[in-house]
PDB file of N, CA, C and O in Angstrom:
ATOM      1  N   UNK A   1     -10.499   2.500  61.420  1.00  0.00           N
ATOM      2  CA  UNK A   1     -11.041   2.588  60.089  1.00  0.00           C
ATOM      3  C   UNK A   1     -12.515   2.992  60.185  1.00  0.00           C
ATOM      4  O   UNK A   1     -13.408   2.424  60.815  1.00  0.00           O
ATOM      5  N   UNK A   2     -12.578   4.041  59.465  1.00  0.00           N
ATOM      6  CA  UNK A   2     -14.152   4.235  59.461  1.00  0.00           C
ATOM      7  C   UNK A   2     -15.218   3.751  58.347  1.00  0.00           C
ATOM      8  O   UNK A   2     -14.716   3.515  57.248  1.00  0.00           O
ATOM      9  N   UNK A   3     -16.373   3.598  58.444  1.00  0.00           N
ATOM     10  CA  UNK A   3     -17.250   3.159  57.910  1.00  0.00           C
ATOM     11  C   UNK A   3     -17.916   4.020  57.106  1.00  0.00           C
ATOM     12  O   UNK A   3     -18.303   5.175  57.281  1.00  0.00           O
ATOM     13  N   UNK A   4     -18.011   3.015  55.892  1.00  0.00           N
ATOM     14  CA  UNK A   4     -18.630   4.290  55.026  1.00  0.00           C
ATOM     15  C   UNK A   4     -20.219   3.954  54.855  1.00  0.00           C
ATOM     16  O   UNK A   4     -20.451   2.746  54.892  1.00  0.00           O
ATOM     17  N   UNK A   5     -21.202   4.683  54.699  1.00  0.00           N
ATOM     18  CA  UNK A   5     -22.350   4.528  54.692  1.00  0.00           C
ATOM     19  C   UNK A   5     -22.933   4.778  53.342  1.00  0.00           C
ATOM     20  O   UNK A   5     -23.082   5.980  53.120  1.00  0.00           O
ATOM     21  N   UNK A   6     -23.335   3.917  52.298  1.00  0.00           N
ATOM     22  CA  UNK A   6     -24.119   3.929  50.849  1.00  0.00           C
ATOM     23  C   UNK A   6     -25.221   4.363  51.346  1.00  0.00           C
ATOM     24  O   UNK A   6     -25.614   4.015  52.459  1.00  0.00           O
ATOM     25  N   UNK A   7     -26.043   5.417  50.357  1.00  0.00           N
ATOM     26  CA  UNK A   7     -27.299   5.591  50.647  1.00  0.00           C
ATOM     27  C   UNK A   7     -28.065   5.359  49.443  1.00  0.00           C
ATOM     28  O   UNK A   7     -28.161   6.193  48.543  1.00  0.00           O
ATOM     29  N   UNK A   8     -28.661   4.104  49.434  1.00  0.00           N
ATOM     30  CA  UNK A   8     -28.979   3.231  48.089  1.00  0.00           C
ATOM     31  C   UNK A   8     -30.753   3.770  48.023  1.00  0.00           C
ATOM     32  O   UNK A   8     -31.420   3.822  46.989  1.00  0.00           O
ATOM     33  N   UNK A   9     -31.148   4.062  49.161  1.00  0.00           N
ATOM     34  CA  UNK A   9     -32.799   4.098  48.885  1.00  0.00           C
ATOM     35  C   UNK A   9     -32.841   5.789  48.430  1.00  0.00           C
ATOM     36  O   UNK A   9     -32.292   6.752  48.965  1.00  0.00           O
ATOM     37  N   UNK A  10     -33.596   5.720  47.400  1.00  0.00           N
ATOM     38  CA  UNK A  10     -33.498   7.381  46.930  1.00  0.00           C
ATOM     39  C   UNK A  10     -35.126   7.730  46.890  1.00  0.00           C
ATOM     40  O   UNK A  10     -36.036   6.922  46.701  1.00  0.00           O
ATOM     41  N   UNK A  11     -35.205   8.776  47.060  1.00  0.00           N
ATOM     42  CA  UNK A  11     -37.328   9.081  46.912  1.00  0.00           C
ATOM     43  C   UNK A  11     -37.365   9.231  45.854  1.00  0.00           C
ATOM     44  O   UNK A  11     -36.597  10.107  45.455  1.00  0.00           O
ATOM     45  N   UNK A  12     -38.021   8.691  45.034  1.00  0.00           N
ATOM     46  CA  UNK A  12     -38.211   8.614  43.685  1.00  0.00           C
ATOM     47  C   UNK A  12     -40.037   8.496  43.452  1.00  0.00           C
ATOM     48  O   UNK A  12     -40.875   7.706  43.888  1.00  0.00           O
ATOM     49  N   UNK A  13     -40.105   9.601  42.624  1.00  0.00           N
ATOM     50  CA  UNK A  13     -41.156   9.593  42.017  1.00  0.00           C
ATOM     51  C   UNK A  13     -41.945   8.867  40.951  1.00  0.00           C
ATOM     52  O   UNK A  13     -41.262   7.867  40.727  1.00  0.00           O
ATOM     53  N   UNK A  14     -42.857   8.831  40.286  1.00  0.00           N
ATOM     54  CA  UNK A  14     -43.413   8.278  39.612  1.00  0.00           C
ATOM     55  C   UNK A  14     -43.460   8.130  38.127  1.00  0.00           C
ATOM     56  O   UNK A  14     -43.773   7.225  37.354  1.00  0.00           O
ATOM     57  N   UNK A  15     -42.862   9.840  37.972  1.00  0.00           N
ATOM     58  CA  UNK A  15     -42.210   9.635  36.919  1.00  0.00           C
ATOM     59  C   UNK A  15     -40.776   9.473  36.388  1.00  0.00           C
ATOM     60  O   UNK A  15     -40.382   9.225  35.248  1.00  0.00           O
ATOM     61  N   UNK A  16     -39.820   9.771  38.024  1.00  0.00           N
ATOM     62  CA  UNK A  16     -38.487   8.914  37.446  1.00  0.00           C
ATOM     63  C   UNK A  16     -38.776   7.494  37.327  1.00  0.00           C
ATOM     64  O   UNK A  16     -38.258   6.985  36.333  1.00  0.00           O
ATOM     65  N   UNK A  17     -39.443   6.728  38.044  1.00  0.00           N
ATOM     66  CA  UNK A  17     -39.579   5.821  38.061  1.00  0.00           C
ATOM     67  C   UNK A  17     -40.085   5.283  36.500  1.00  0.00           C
ATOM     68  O   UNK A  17     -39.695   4.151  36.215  1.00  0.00           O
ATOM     69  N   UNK A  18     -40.717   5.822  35.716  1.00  0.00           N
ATOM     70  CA  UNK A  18     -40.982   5.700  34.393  1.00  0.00           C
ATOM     71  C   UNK A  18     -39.879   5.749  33.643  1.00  0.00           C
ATOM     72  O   UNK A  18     -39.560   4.850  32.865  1.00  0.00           O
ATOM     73  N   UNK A  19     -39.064   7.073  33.880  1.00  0.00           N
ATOM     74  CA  UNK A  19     -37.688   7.171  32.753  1.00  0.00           C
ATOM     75  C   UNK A  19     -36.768   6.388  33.118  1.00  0.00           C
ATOM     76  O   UNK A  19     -35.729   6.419  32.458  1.00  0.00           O
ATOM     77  N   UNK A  20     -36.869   5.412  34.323  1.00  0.00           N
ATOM     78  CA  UNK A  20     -36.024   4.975  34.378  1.00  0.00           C
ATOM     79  C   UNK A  20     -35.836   3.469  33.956  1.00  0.00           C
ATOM     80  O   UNK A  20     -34.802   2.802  33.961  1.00  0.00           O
ATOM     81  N   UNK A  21     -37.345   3.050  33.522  1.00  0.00           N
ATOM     82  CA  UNK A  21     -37.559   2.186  32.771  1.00  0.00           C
ATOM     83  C   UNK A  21     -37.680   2.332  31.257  1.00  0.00           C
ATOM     84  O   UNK A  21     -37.511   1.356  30.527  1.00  0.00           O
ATOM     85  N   UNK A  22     -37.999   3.664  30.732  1.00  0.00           N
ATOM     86  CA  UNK A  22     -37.588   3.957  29.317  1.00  0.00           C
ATOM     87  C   UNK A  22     -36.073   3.746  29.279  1.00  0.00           C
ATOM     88  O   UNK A  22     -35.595   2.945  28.475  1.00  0.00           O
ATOM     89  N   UNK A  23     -35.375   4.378  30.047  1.00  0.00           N
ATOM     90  CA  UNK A  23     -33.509   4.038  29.928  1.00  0.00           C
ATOM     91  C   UNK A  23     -32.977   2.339  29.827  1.00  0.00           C
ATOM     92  O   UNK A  23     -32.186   1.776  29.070  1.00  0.00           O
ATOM     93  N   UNK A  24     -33.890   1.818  31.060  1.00  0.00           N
ATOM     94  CA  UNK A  24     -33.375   0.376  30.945  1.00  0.00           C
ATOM     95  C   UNK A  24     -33.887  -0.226  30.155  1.00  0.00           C
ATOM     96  O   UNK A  24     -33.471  -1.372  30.323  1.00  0.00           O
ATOM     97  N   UNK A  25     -34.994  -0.211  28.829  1.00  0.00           N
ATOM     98  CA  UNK A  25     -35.186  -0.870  27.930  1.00  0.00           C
ATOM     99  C   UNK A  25     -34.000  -0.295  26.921  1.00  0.00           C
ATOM    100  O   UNK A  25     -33.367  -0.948  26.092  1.00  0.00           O
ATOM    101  N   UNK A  26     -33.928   0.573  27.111  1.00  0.00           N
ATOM    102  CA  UNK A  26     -32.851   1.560  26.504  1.00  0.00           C
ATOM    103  C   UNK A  26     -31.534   0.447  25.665  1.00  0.00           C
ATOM    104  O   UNK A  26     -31.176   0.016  24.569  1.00  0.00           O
ATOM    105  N   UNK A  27     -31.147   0.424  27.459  1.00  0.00           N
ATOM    106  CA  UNK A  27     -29.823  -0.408  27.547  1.00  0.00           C
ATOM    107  C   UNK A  27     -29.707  -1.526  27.310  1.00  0.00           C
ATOM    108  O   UNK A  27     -28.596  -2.021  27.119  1.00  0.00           O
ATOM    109  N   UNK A  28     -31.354  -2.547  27.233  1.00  0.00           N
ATOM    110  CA  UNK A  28     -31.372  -3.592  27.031  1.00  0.00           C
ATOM    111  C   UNK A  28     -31.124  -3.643  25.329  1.00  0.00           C
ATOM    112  O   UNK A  28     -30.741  -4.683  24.793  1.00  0.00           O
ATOM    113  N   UNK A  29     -31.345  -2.601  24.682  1.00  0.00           N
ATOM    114  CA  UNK A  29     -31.107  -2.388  23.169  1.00  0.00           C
ATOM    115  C   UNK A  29     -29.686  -2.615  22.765  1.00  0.00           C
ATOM    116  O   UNK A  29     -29.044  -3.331  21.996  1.00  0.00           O
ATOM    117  N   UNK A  30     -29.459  -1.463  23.835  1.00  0.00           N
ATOM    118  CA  UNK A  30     -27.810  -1.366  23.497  1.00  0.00           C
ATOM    119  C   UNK A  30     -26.989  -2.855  23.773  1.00  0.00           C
ATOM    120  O   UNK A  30     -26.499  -3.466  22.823  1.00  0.00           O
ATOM    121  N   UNK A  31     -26.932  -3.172  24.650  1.00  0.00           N
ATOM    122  CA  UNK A  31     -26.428  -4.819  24.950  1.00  0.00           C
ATOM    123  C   UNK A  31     -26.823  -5.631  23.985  1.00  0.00           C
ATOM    124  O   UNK A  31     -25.915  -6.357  23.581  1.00  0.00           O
ATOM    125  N   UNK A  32     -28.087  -5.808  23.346  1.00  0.00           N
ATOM    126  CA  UNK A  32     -27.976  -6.445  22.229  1.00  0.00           C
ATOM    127  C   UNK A  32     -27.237  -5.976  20.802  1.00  0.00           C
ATOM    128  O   UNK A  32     -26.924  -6.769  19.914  1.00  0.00           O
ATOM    129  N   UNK A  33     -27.086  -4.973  20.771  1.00  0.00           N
ATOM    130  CA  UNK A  33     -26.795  -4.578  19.031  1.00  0.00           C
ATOM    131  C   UNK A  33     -25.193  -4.501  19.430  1.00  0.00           C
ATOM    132  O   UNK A  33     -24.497  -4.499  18.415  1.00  0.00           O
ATOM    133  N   UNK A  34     -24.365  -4.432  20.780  1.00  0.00           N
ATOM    134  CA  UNK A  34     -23.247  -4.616  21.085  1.00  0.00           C
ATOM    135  C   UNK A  34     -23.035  -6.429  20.576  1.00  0.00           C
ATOM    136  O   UNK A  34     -22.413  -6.990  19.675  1.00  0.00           O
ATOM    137  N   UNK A  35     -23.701  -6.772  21.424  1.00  0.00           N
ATOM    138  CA  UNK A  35     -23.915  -8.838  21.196  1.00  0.00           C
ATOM    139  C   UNK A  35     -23.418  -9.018  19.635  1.00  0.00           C
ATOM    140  O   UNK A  35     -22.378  -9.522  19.212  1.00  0.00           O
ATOM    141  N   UNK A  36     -24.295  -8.552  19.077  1.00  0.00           N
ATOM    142  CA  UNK A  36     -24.637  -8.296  17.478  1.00  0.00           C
ATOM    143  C   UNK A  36     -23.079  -7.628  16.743  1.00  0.00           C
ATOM    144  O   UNK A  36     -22.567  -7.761  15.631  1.00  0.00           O
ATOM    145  N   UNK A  37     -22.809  -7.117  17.594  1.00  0.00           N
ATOM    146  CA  UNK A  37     -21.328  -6.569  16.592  1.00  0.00           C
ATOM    147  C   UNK A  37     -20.153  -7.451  17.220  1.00  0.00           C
ATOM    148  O   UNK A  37     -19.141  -7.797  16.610  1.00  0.00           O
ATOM    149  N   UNK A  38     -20.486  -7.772  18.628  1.00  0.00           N
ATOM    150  CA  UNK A  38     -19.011  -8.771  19.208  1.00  0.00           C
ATOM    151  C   UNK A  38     -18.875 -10.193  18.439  1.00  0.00           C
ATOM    152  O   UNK A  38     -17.865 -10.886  18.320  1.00  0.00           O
ATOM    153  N   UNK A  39     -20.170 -10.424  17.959  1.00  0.00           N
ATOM    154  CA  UNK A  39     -20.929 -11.947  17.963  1.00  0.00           C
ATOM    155  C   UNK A  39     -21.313 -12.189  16.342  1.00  0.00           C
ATOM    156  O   UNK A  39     -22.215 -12.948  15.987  1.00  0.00           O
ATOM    157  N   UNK A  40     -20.365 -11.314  15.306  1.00  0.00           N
ATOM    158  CA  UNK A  40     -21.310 -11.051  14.044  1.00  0.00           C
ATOM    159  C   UNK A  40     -21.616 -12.994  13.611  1.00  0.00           C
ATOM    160  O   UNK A  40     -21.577 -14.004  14.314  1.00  0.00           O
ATOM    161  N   UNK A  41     -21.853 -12.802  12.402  1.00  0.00           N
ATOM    162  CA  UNK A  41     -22.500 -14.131  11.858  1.00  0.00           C
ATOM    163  C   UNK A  41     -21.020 -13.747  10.408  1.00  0.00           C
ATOM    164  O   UNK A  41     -20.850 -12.725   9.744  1.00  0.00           O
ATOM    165  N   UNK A  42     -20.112 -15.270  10.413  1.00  0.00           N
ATOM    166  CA  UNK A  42     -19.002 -15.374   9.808  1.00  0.00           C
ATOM    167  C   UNK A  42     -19.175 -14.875   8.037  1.00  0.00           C
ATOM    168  O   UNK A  42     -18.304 -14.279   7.404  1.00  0.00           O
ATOM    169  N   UNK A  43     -20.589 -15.325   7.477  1.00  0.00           N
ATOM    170  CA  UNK A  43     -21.040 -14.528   6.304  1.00  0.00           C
ATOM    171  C   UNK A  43     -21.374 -12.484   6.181  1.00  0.00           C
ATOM    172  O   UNK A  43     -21.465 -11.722   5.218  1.00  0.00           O
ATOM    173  N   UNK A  44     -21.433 -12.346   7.223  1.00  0.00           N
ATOM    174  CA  UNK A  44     -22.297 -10.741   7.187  1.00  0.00           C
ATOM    175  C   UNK A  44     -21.516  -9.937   6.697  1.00  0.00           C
ATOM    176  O   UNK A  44     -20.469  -9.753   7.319  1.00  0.00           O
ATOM    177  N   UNK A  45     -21.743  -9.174   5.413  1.00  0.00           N
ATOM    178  CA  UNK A  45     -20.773  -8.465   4.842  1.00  0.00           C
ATOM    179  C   UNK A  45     -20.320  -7.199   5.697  1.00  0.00           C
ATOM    180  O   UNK A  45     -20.465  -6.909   6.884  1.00  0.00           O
ATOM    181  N   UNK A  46     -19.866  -6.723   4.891  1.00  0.00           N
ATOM    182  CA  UNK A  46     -18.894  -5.650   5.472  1.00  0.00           C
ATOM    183  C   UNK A  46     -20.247  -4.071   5.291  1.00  0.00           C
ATOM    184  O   UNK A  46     -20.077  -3.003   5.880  1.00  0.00           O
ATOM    185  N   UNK A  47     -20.929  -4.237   4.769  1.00  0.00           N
ATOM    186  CA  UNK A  47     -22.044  -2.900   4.399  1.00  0.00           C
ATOM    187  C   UNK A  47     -23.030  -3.159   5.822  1.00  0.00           C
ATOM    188  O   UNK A  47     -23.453  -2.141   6.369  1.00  0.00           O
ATOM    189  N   UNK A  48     -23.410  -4.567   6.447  1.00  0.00           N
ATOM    190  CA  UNK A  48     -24.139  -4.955   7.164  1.00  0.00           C
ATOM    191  C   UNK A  48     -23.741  -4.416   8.710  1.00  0.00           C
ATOM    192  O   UNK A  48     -24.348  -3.952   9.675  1.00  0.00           O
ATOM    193  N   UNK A  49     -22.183  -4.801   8.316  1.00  0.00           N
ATOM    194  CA  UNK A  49     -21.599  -4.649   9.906  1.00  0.00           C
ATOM    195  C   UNK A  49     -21.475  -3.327  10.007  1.00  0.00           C
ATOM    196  O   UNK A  49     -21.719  -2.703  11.040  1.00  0.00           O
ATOM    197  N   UNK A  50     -20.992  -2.702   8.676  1.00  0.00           N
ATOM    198  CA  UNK A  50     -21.248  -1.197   9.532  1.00  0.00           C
ATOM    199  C   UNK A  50     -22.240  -0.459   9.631  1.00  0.00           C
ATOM    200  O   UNK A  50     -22.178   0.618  10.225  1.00  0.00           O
ATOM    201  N   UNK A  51     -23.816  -1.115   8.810  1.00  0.00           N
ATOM    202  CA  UNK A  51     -25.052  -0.996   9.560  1.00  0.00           C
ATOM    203  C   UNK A  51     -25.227  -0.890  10.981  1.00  0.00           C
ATOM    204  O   UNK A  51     -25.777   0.069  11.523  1.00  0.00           O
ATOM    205  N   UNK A  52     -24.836  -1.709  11.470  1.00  0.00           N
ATOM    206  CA  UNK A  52     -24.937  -2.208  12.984  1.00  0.00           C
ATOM    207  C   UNK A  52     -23.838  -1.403  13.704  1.00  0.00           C
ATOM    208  O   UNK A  52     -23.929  -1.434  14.931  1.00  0.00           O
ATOM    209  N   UNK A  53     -23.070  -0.865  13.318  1.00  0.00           N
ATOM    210  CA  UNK A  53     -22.253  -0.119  13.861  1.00  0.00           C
ATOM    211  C   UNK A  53     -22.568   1.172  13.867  1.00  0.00           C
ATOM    212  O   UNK A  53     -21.952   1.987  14.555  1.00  0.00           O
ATOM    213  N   UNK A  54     -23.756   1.537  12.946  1.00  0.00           N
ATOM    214  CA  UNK A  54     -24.030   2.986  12.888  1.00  0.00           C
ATOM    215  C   UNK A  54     -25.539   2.785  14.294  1.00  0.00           C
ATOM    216  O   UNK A  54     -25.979   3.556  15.147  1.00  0.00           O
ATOM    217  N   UNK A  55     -25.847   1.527  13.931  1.00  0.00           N
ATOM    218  CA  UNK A  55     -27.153   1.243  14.746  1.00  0.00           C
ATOM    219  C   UNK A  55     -26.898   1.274  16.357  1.00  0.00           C
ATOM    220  O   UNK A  55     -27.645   1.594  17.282  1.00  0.00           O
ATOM    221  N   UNK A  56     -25.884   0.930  16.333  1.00  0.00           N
ATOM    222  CA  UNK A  56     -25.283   0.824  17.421  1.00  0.00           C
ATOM    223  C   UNK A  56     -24.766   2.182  18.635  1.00  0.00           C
ATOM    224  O   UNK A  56     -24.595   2.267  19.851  1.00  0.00           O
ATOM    225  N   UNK A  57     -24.652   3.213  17.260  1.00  0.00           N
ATOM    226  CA  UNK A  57     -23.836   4.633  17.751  1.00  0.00           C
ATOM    227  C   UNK A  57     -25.188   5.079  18.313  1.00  0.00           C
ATOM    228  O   UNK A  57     -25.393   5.251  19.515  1.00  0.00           O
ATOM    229  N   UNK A  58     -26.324   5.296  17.098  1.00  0.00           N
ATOM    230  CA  UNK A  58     -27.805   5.660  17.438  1.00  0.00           C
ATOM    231  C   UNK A  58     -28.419   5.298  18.835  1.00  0.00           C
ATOM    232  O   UNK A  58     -29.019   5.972  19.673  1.00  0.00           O
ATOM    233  N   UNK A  59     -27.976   3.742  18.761  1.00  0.00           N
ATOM    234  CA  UNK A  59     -28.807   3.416  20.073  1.00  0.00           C
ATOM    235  C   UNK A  59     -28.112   3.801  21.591  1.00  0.00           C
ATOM    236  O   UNK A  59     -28.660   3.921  22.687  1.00  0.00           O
ATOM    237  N   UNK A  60     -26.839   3.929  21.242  1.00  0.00           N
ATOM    238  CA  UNK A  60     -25.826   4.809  22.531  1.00  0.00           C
ATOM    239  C   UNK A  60     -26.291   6.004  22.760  1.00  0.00           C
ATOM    240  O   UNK A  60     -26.546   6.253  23.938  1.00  0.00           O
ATOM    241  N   UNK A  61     -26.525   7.019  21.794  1.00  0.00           N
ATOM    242  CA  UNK A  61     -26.897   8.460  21.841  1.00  0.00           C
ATOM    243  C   UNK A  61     -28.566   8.374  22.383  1.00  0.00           C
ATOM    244  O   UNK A  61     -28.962   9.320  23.063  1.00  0.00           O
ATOM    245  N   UNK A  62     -29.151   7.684  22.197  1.00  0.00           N
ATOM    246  CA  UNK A  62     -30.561   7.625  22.808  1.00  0.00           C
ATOM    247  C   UNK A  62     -30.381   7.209  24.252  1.00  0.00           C
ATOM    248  O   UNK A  62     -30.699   7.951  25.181  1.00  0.00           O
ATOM    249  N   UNK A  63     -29.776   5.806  24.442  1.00  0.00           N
ATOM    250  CA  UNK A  63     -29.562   5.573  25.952  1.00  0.00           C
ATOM    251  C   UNK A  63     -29.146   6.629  26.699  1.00  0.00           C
ATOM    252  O   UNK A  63     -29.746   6.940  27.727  1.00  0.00           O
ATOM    253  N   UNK A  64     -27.842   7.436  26.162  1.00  0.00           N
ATOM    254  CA  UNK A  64     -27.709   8.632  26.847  1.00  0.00           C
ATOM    255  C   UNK A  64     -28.158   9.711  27.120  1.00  0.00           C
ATOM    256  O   UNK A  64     -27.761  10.467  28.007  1.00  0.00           O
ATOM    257  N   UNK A  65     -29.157   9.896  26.265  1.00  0.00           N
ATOM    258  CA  UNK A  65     -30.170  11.391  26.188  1.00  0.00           C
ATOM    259  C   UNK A  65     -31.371  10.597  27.628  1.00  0.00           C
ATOM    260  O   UNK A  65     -31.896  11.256  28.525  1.00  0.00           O
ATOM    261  N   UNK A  66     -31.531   8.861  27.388  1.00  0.00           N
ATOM    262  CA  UNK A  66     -32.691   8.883  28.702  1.00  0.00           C
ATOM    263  C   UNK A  66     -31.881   8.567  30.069  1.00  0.00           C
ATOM    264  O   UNK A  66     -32.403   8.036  31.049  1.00  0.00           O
ATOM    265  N   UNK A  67     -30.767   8.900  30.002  1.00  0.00           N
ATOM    266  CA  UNK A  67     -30.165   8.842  31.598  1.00  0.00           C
ATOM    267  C   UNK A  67     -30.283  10.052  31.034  1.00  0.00           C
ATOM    268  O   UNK A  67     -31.393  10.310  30.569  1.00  0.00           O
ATOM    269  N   UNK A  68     -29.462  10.848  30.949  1.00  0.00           N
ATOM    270  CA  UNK A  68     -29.516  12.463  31.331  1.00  0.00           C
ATOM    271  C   UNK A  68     -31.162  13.098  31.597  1.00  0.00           C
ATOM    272  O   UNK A  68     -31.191  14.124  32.276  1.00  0.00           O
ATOM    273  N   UNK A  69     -32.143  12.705  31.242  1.00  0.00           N
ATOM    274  CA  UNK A  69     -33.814  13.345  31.569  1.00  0.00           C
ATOM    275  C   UNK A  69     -33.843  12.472  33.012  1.00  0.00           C
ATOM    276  O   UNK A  69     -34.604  12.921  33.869  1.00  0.00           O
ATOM    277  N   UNK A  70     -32.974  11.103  33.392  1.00  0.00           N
ATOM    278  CA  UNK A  70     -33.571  10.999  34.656  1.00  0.00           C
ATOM    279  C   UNK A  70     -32.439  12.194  35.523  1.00  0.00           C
ATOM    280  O   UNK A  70     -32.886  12.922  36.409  1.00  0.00           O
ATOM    281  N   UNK A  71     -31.379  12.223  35.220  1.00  0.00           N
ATOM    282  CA  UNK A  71     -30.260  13.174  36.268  1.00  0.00           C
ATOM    283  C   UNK A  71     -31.284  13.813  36.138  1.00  0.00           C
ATOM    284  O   UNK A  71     -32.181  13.559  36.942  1.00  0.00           O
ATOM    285  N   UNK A  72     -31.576  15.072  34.887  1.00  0.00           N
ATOM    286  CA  UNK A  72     -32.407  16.007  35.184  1.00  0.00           C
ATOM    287  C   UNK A  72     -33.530  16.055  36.056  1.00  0.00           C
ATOM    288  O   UNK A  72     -33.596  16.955  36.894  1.00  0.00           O
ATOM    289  N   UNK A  73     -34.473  15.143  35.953  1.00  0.00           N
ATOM    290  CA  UNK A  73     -35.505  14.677  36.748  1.00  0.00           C
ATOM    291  C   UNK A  73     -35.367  14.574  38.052  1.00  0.00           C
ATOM    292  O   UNK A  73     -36.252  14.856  38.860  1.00  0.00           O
ATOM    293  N   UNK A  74     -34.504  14.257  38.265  1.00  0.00           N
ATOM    294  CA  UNK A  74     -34.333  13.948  39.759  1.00  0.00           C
ATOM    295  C   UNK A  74     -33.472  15.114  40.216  1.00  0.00           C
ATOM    296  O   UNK A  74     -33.348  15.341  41.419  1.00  0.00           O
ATOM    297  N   UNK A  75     -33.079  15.602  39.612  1.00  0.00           N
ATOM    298  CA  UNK A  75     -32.494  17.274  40.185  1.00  0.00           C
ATOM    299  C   UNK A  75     -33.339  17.978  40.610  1.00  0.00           C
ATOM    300  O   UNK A  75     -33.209  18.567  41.683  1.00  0.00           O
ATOM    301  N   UNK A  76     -34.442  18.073  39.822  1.00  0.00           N
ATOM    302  CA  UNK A  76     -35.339  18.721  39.861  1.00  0.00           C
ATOM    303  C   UNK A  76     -36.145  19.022  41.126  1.00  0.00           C
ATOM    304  O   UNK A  76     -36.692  19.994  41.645  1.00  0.00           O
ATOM    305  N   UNK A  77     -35.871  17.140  41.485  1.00  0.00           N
ATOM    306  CA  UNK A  77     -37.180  16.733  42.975  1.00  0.00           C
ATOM    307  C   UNK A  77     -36.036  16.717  43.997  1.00  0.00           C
ATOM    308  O   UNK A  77     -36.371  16.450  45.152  1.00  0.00           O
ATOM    309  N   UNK A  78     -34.671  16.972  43.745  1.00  0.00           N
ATOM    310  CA  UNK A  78     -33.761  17.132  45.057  1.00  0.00           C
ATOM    311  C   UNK A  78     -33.762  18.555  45.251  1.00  0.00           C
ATOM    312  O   UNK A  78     -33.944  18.906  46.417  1.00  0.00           O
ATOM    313  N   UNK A  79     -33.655  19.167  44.674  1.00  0.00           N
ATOM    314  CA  UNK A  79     -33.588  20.487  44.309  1.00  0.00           C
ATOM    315  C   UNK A  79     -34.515  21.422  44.701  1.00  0.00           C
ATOM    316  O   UNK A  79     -34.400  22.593  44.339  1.00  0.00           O
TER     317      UNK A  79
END
């Protein structure tokens, strides 16, 4: 059986290193407004929840636009 080798340390610059903390506040958004729709409150009407469900789509499409600038980013510096 052979061994497979992860290569976890990547050279990362200074400014992936930035987007990649814009992304993970990102996600820390998204995990909450997910919380927020798994977890509603037994009163919250029905106009509210699909507030949060639109809030929710928004904050997916942003998380995903700041992973894709780090792929890009880092294409860039492999590249």
């Amino acid at each position: 059986m052979k061994s497979v080798t992860l290569y976890t340390t990547l050279s990362r610059d200074d400014e992936e290193v930035r987007l990649l903390a814009v992304y993970e506040a990102a996600r820390v958004r998204e995990h909450a407004a997910a919380g927020r729709l798994l977890y509603p409150h037994d009163s919250l009407p029905r106009s509210a929840y699909l507030r949060l469900v639109n809030d929710l789509q928004m904050i997916r499409k942003d998380c995903n636009e700041k992973m894709l600038a780090v792929h890009v980013h880092h294409n860039k510096i492999v590249n």
